[in-house]
LOMITI-552314 format. One record per residue: x, y, z of N, C-alpha, C in turn; residue number from 1. Coordinates in steps of 0.05 Angstrom, whole numbers, padded with zeros to 5 digits, m for minus. Example, Ala and Ser with C-alpha at 12.3 -4.5 7.8 and 13.67 -1.06 7.14 Angstrom:
2
<site n_x="00264" n_y="m00114" n_z="00156" ca_x="00246" ca_y="m00090" ca_z="00156" c_x="00264" c_y="m00066" c_z="00156" k="1"/>
<site n_x="00257" n_y="m00045" n_z="00142" ca_x="00273" ca_y="m00021" ca_z="00143" c_x="00258" c_y="00001" c_z="00157" k="2"/>
This chain:
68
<site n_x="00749" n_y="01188" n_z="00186" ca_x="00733" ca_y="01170" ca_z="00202" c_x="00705" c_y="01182" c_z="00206" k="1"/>
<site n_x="00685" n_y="01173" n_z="00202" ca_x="00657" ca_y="01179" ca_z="00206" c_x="00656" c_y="01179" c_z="00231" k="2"/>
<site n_x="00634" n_y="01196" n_z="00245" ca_x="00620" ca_y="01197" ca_z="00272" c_x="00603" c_y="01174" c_z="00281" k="3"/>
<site n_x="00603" n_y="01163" n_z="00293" ca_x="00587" ca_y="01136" ca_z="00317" c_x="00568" c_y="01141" c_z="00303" k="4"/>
<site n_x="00551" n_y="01168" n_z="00310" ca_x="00521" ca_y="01168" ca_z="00314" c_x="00513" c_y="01168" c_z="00277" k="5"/>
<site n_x="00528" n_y="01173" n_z="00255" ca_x="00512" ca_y="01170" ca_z="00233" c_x="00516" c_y="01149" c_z="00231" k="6"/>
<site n_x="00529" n_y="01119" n_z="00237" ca_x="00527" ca_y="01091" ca_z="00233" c_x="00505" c_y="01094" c_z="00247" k="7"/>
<site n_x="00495" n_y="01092" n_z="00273" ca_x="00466" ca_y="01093" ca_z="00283" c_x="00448" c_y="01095" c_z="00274" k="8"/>
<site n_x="00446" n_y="01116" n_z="00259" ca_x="00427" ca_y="01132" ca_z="00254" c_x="00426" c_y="01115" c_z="00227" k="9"/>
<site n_x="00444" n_y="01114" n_z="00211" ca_x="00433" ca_y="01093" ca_z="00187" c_x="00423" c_y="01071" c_z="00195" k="10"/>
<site n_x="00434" n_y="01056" n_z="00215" ca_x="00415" ca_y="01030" ca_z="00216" c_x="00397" c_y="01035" c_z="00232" k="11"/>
<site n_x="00393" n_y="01044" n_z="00257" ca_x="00355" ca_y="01056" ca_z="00256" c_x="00342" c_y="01060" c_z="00233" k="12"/>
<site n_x="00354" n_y="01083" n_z="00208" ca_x="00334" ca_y="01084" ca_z="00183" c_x="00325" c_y="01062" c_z="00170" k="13"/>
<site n_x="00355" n_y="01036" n_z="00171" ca_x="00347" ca_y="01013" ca_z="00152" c_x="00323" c_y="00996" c_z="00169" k="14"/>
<site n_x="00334" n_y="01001" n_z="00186" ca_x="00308" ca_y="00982" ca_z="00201" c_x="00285" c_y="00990" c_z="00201" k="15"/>
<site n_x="00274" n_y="01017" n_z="00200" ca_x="00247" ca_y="01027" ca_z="00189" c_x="00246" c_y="01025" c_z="00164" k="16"/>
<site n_x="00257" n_y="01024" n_z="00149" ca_x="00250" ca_y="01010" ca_z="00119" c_x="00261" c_y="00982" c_z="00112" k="17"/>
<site n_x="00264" n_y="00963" n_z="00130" ca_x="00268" ca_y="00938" ca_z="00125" c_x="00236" c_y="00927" c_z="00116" k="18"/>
<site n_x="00218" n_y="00925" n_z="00123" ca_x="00193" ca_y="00919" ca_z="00122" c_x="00187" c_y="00934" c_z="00092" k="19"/>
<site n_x="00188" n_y="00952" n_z="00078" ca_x="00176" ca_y="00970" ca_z="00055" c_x="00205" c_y="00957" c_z="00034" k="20"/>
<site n_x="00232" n_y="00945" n_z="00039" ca_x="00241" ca_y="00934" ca_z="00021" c_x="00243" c_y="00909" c_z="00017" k="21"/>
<site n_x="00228" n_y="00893" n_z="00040" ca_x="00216" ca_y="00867" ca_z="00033" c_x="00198" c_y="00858" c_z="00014" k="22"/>
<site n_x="00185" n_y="00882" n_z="00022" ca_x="00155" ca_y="00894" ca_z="00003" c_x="00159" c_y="00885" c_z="m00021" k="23"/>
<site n_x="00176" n_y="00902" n_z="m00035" ca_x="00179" ca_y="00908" ca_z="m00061" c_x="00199" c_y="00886" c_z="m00072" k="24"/>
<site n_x="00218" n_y="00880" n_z="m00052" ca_x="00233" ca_y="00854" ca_z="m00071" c_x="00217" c_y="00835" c_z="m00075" k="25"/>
<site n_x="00198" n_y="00834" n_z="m00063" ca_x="00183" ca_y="00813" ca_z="m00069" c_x="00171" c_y="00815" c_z="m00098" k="26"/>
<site n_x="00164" n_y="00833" n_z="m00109" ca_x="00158" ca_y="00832" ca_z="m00134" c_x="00176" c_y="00822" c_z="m00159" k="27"/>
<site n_x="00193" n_y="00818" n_z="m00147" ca_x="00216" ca_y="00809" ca_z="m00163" c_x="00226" c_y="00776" c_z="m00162" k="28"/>
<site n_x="00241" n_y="00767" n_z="m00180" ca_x="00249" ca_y="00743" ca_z="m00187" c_x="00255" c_y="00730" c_z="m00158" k="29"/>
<site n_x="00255" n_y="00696" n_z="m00159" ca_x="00260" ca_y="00690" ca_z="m00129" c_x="00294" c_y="00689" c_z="m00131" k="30"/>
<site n_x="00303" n_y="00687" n_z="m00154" ca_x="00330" ca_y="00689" ca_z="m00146" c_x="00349" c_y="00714" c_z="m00148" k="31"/>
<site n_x="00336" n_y="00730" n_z="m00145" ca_x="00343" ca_y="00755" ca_z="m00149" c_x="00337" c_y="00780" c_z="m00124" k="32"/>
<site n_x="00321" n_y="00767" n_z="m00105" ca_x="00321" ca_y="00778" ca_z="m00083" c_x="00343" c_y="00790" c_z="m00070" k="33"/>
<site n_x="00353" n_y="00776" n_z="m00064" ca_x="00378" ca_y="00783" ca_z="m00039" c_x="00395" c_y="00807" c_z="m00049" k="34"/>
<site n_x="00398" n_y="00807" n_z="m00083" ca_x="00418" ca_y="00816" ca_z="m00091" c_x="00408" c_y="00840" c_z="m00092" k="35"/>
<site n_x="00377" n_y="00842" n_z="m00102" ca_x="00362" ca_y="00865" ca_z="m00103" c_x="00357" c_y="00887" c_z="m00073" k="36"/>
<site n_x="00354" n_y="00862" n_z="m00055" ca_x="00354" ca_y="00877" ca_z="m00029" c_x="00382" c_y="00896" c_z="m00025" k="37"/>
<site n_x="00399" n_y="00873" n_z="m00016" ca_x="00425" ca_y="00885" ca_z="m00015" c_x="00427" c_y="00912" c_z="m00022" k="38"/>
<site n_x="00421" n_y="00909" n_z="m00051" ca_x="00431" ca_y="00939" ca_z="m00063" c_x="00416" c_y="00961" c_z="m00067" k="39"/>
<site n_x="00385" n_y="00957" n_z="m00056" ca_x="00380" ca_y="00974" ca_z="m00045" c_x="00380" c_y="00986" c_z="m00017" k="40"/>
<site n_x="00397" n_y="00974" n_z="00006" ca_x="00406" ca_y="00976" ca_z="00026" c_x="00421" c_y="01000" c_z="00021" k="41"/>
<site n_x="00440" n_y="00990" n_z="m00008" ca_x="00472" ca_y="01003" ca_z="m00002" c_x="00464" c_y="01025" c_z="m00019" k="42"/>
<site n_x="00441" n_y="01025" n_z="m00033" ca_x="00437" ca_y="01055" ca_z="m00053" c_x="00431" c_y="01069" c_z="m00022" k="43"/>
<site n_x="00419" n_y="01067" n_z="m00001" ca_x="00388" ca_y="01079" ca_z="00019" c_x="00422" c_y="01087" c_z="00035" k="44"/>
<site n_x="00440" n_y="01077" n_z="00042" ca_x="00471" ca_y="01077" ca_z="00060" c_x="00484" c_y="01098" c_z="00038" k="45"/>
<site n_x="00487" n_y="01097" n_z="00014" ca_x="00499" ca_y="01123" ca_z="00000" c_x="00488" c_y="01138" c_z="00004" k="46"/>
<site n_x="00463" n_y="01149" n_z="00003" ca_x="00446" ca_y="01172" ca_z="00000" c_x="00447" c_y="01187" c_z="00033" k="47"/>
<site n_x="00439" n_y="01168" n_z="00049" ca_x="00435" ca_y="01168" ca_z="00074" c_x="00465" c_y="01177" c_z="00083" k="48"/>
<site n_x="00487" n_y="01176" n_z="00090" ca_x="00524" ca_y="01186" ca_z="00083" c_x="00516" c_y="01218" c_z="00072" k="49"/>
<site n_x="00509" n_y="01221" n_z="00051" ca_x="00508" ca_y="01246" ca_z="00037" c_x="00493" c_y="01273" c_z="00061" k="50"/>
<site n_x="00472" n_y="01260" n_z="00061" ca_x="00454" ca_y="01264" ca_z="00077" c_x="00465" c_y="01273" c_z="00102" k="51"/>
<site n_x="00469" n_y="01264" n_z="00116" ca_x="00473" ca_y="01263" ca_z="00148" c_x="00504" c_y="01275" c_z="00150" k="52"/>
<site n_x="00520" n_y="01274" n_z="00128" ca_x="00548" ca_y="01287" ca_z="00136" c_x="00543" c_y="01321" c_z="00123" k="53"/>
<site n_x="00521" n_y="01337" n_z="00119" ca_x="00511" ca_y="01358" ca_z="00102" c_x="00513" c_y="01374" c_z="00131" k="54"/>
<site n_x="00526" n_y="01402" n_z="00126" ca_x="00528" ca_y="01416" ca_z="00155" c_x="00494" c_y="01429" c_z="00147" k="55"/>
<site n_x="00478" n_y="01437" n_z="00170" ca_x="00461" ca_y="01456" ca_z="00166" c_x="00465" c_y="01476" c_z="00172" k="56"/>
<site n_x="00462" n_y="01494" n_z="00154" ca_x="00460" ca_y="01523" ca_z="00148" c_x="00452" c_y="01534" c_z="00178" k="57"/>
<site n_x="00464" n_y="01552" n_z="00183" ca_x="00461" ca_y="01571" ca_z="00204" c_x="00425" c_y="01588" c_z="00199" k="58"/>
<site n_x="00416" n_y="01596" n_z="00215" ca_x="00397" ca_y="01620" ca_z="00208" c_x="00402" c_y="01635" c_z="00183" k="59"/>
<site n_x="00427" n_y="01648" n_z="00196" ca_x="00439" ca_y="01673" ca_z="00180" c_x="00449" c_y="01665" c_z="00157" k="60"/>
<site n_x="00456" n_y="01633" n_z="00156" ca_x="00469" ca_y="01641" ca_z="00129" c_x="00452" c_y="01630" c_z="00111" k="61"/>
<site n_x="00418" n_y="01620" n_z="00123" ca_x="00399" ca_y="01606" ca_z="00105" c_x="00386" c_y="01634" c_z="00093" k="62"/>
<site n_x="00385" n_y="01649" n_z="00110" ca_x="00378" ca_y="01678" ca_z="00099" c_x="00383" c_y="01693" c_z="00085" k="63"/>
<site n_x="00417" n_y="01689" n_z="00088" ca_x="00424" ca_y="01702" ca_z="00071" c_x="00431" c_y="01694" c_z="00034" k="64"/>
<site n_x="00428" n_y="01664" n_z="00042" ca_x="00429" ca_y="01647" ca_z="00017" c_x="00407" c_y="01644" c_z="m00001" k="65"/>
<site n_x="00378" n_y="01662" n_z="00018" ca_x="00351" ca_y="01665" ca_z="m00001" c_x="00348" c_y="01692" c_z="m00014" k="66"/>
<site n_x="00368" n_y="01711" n_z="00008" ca_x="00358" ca_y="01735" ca_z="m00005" c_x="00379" c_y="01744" c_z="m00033" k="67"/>
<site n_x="00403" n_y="01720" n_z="m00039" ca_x="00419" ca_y="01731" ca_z="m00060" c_x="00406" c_y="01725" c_z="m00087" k="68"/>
């Protein structure tokens, strides 16, 4: 089961880029929109998953992962 707050947190992100992928579907066919949007929703929701479930490195172990 995923955590509450990365569903959140993805749709706060989509909603700051709802406006920039209106943008660009627009350059595209009129019947081809939605499908185009859509799936760039769900590419920006895969990436964004990857992303946000990624533990961050401690100090120590960012340190020690530069100096090997």
């Amino acid at each position: 089961m995923k955590p509450q707050h990365n569903e959140e947190e993805i749709e706060f992100i989509l909603n700051q880029l709802e406006s920039k992928i209106k943008k660009h579907v627009k350059e595209t066919v009129l019947d081809e929109r939605e499908d185009l949007s859509q799936e760039m929703k769900l590419k920006i929701i895969e990436k964004l998953d990857t992303l946000l479930d990624e533990a961050v490195p401690s100090f120590f172990e960012y340190t020690r992962k530069i100096c090997e």
